[in-house]
DOMIDO-429259 format. One record per residue: x, y, z of N, C-alpha, C in turn; residue number from 1. Coordinates in nm, 2 decimals, m for minus. Atoms other than C-alpha are relative to their C-alpha. Layout:
! residues N
    n.px    n.py    n.pz   ca.px   ca.py   ca.pz    c.px    c.py    c.pz    i
       X       Y       Z       X       Y       Z       X       Y       Z  NUM
...
! end
This chain:
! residues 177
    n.px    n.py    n.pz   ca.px   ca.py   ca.pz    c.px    c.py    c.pz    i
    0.08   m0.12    0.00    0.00    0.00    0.00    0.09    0.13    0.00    1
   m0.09   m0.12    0.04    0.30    0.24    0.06    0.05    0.02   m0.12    2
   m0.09    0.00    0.15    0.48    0.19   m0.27   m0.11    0.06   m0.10    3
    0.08   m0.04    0.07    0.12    0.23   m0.40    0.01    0.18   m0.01    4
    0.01   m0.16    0.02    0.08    0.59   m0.27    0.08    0.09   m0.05    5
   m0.13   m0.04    0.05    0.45    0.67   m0.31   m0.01    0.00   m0.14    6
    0.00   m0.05    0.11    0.38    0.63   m0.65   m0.12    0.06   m0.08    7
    0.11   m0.12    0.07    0.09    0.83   m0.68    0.06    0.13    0.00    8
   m0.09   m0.15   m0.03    0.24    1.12   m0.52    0.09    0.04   m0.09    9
   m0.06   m0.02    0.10    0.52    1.09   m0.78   m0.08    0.04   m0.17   10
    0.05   m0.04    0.08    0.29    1.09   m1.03   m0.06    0.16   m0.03   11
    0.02   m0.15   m0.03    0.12    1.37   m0.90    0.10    0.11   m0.01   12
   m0.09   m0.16   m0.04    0.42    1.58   m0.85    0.07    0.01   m0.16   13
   m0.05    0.00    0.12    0.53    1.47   m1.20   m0.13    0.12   m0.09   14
    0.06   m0.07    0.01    0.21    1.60   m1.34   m0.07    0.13    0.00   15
   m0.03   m0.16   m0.05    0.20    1.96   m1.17    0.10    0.05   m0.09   16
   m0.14   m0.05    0.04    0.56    1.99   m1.25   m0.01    0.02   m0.17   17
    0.04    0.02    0.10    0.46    1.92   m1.64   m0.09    0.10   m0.06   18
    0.11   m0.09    0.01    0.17    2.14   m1.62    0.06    0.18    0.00   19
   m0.07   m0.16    0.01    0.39    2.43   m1.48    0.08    0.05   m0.11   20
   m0.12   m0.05    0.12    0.65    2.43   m1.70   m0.02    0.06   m0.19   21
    0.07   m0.03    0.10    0.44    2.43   m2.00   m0.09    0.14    0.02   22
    0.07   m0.17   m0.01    0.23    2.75   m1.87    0.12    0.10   m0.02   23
   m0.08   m0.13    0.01    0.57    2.93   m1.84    0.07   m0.02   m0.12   24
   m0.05   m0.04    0.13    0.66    2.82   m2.16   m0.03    0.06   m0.13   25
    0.04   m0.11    0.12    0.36    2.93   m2.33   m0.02    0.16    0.02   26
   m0.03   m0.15   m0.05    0.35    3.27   m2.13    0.09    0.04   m0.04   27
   m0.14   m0.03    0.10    0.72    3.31   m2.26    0.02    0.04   m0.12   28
   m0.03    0.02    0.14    0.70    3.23   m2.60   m0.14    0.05   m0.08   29
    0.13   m0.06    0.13    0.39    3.42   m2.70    0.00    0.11   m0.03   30
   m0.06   m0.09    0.01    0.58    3.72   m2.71   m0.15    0.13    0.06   31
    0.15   m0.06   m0.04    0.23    3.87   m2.58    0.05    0.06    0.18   32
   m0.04   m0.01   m0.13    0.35    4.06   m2.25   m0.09    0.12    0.08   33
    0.11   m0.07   m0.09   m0.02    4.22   m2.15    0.00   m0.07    0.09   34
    0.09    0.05   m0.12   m0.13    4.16   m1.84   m0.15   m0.02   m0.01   35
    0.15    0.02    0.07   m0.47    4.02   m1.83   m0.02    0.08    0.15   36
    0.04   m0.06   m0.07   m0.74    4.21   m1.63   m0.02   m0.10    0.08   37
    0.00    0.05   m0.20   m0.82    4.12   m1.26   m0.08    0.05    0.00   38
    0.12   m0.08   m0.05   m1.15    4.22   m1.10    0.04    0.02    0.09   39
   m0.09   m0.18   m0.03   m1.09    4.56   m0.93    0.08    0.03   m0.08   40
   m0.05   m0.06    0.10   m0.90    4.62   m1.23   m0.09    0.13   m0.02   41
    0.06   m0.10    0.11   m0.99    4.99   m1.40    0.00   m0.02   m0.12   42
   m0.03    0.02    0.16   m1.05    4.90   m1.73    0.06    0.15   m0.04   43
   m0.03   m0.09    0.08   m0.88    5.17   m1.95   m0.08    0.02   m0.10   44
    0.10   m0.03    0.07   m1.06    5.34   m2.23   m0.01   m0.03   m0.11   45
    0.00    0.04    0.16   m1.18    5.21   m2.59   m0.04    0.07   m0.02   46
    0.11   m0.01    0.14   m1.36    5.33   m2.85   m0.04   m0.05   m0.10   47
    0.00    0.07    0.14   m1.49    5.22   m3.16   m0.18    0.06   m0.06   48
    0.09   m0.07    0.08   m1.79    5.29   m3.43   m0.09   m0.10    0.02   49
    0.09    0.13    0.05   m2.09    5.08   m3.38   m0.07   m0.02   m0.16   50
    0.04    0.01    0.10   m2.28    4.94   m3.65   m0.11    0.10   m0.08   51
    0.06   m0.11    0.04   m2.51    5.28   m3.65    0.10    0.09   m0.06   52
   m0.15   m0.06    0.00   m2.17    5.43   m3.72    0.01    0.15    0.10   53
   m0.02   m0.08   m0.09   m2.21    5.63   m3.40    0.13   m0.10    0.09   54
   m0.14    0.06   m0.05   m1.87    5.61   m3.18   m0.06   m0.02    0.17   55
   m0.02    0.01   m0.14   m1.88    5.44   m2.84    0.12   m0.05    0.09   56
   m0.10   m0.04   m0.07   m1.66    5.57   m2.57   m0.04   m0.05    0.17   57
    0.00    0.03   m0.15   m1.59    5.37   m2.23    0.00    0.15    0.08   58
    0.05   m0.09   m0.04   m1.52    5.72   m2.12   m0.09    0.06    0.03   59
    0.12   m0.08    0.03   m1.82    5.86   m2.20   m0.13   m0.03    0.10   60
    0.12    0.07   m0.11   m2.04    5.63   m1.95    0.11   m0.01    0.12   61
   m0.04    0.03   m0.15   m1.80    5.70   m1.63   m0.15    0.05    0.07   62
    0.16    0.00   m0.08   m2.06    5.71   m1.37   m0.08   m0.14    0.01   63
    0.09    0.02    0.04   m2.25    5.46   m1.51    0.10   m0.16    0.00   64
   m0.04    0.16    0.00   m2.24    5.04   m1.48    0.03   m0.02   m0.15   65
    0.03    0.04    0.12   m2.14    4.92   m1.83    0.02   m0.17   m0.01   66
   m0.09    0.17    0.01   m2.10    4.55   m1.94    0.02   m0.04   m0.11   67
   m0.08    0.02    0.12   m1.91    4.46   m2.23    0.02   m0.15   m0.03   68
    0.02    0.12    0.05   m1.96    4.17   m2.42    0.08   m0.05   m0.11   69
   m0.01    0.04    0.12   m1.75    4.03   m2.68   m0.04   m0.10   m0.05   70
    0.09    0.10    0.08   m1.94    3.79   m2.89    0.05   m0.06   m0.11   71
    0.00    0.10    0.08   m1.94    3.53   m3.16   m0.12    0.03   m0.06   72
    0.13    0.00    0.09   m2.19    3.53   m3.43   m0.08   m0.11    0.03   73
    0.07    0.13    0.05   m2.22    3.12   m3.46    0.03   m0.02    0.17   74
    0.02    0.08   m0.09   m2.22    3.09   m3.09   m0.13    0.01    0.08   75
    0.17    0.02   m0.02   m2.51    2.93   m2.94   m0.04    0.13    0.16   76
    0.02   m0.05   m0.09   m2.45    3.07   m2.62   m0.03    0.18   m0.04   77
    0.01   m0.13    0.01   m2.45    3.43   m2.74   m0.13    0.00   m0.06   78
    0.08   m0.01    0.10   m2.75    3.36   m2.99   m0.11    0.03    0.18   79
    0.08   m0.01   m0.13   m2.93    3.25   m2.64   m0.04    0.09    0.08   80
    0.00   m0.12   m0.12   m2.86    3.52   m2.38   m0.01    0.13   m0.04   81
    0.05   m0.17    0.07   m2.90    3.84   m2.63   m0.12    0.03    0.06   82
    0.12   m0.07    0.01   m3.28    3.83   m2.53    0.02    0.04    0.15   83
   m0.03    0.00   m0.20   m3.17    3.85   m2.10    0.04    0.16   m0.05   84
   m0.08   m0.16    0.00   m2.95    4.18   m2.24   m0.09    0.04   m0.04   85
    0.13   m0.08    0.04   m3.19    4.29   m2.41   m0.10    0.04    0.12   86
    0.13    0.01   m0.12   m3.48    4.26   m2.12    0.13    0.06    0.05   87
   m0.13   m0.08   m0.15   m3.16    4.38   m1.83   m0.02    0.16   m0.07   88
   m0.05   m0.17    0.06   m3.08    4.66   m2.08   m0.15    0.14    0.02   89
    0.09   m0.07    0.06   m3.46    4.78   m2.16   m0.07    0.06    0.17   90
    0.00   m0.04   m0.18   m3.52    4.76   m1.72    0.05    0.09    0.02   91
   m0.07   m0.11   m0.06   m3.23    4.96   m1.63    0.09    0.11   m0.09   92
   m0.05   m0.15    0.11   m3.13    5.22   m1.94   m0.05    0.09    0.09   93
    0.05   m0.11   m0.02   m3.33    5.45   m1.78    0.06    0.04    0.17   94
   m0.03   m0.07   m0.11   m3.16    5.43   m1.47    0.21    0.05   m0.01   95
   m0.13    0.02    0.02   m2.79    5.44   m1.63    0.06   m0.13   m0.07   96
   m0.04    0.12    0.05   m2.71    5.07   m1.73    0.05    0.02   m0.15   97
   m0.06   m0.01    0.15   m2.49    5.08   m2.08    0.09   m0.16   m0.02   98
   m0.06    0.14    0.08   m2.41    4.77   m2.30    0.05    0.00   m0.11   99
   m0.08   m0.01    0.12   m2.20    4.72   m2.55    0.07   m0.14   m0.07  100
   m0.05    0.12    0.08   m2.17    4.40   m2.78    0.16    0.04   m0.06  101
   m0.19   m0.03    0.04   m1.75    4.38   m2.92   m0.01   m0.14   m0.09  102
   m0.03    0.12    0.11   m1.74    4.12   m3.25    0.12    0.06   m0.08  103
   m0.08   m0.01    0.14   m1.43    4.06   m3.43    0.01   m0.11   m0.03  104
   m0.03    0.13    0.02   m1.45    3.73   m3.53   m0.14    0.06   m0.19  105
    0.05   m0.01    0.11   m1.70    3.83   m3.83    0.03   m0.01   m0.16  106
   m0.05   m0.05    0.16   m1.66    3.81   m4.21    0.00    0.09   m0.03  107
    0.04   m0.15    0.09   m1.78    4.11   m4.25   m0.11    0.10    0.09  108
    0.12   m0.10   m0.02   m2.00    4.42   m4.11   m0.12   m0.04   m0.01  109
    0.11    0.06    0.03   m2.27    4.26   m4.27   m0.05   m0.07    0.10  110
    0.03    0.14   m0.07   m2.29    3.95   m4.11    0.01    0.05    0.12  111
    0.06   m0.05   m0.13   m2.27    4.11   m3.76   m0.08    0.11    0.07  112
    0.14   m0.07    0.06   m2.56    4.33   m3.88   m0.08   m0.07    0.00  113
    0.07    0.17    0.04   m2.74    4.00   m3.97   m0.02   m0.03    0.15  114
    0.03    0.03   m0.12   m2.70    3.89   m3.63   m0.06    0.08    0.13  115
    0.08   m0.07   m0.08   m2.79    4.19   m3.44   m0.15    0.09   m0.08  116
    0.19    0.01    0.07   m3.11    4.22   m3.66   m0.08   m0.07    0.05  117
    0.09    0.10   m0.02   m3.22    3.91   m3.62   m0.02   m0.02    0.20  118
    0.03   m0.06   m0.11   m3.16    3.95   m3.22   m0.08    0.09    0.06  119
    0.05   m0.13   m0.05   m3.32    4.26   m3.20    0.08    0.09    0.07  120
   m0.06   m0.10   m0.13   m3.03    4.41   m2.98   m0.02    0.17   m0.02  121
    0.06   m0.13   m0.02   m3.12    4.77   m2.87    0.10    0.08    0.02  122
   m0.11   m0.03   m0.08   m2.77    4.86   m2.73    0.13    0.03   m0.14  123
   m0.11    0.01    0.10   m2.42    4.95   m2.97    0.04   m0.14    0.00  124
   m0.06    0.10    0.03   m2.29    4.68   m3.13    0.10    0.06   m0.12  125
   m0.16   m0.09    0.11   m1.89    4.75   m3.26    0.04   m0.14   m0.09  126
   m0.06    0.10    0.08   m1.78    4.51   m3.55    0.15    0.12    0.05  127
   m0.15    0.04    0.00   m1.37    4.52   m3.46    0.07   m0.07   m0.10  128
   m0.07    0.09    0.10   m1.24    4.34   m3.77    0.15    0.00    0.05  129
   m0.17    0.02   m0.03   m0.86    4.39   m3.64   m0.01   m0.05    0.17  130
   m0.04    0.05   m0.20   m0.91    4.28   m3.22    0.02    0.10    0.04  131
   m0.12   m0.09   m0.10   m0.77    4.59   m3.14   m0.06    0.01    0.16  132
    0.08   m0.03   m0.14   m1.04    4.65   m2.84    0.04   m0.14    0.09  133
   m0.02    0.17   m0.02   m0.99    4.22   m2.76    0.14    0.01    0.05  134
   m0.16    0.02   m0.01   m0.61    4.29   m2.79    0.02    0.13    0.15  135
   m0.03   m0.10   m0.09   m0.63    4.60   m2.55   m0.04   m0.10    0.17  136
    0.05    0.06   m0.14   m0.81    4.39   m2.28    0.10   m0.17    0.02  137
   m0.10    0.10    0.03   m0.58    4.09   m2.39   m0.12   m0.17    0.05  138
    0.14    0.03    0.00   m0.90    3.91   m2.44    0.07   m0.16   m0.08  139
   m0.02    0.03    0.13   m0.82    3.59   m2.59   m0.09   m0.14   m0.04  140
    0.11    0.12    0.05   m1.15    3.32   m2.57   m0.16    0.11    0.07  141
    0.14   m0.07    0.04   m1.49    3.43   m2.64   m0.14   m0.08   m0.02  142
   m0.01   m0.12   m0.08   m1.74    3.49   m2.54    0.00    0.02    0.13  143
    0.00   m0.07   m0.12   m1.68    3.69   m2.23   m0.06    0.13    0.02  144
    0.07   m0.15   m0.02   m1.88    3.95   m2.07    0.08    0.04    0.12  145
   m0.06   m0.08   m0.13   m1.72    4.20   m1.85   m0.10    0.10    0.06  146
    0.11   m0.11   m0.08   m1.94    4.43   m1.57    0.07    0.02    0.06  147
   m0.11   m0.12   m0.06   m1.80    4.71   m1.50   m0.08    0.07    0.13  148
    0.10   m0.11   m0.12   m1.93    4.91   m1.18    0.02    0.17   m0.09  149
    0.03   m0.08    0.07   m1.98    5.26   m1.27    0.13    0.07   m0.01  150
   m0.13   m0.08   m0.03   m1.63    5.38   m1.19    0.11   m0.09   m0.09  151
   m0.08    0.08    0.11   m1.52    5.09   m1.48    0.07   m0.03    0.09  152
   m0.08    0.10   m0.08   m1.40    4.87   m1.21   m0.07   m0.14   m0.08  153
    0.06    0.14    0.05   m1.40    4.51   m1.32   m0.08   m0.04    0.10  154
    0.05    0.07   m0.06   m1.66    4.33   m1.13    0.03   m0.12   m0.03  155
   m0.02    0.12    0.09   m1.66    4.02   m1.34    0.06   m0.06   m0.11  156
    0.00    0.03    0.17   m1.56    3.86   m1.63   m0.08   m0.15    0.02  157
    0.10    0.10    0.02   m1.84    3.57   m1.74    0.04   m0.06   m0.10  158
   m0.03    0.03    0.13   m1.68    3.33   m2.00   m0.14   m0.08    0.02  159
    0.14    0.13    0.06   m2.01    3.14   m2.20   m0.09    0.11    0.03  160
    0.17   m0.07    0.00   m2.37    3.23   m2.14   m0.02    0.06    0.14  161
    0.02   m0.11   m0.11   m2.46    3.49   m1.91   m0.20   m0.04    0.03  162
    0.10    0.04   m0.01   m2.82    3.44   m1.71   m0.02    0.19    0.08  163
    0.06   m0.12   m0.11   m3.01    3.72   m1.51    0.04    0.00    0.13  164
   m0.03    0.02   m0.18   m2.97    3.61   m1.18    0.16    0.05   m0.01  165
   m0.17   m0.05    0.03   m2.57    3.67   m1.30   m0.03    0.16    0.01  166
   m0.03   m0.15    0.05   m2.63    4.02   m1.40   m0.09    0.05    0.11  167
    0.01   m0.11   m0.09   m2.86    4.12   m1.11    0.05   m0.03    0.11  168
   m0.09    0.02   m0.12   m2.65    3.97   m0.84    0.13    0.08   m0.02  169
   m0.10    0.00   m0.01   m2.37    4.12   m0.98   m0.06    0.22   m0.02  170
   m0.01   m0.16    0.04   m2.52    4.52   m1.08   m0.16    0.08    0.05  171
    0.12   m0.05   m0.04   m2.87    4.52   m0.91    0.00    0.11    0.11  172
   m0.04   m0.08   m0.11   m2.71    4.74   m0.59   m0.01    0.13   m0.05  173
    0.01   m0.12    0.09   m2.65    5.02   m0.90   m0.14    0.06    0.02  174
    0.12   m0.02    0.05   m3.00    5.00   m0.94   m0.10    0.08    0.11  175
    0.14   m0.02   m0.10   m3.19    5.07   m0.60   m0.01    0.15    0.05  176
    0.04   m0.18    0.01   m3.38    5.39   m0.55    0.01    0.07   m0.07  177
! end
């Protein structure tokens, strides 16, 4: 029974050790030397043109909760949870709440027109064809929603489908009164 454990524990310690070495080798060699965000991070500021070709500026909503979505066209989860943002958004616009879809994964303008048609979304949506906004937050699997408090502190980041109960546990405090 000892020899058994003894050679678990080796395995195990092999395993870790394996695992580490390989994170610092792909951290190393991806010449990529952003820091990823942390919640209580300040996000820093983007901009970009949504698909109205009006420009939205993180600046522009200090004060105010935002949550930042970058999205997928063909993903199911995104197709899913549009109608929750939608419904969250159409609740608390009026009390400050700002959303903002982020696609660069598209063919084309079109096609992420197409998708926020057939959604209905009410909110900017920025086609990014180059990542730069993805690349600024060092963004690199999707999708992810980030909620910001109003001071663009990270609260969260949400990889996959986002539910309600998520978004008012995490921004319903904004809301009261």
């Amino acid at each position: 029974m000892e020899i058994v454990n003894k050679m678990k524990t080796k395995t195990l310690f092999i395993v870790l050790l394996y695992i580490a070495v390989n994170v610092l080798l792909l951290n190393s060699c991806s010449g990529d030397k952003k820091k990823a965000i942390r919640t209580g991070d300040t996000l820093s500021q983007f901009s970009g043109i949504d698909l109205e070709g009006k420009t939205f500026s993180l600046d522009s909503h200090k004060g105010s909760p935002v949550i930042v979505r970058f999205f997928l066209t063909n993903c199911p989860y995104c197709i899913a949870d549009t109608p929750t943002f939608n419904e969250f958004y159409d609740k608390y616009r009026q009390k400050g709440l700002k959303i903002v879809y982020i696609n660069n994964n598209g063919a084309n303008s079109e096609e992420v027109q197409s998708f926020a048609n057939e959604l209905n979304i009410r909110f900017p949506v920025i086609f990014d064809p180059q990542g730069k906004i993805a690349k600024q937050y060092n963004i690199k699997v999707q999708p992810l929603t980030l909620i910001l408090s109003p001071e663009h502190k990270l609260l969260a980041a949400l990889l996959g489908g986002v539910s309600e109960a998520e978004l008012n546990e995490l921004l319903d405090k904004y809301f009261k009164g």
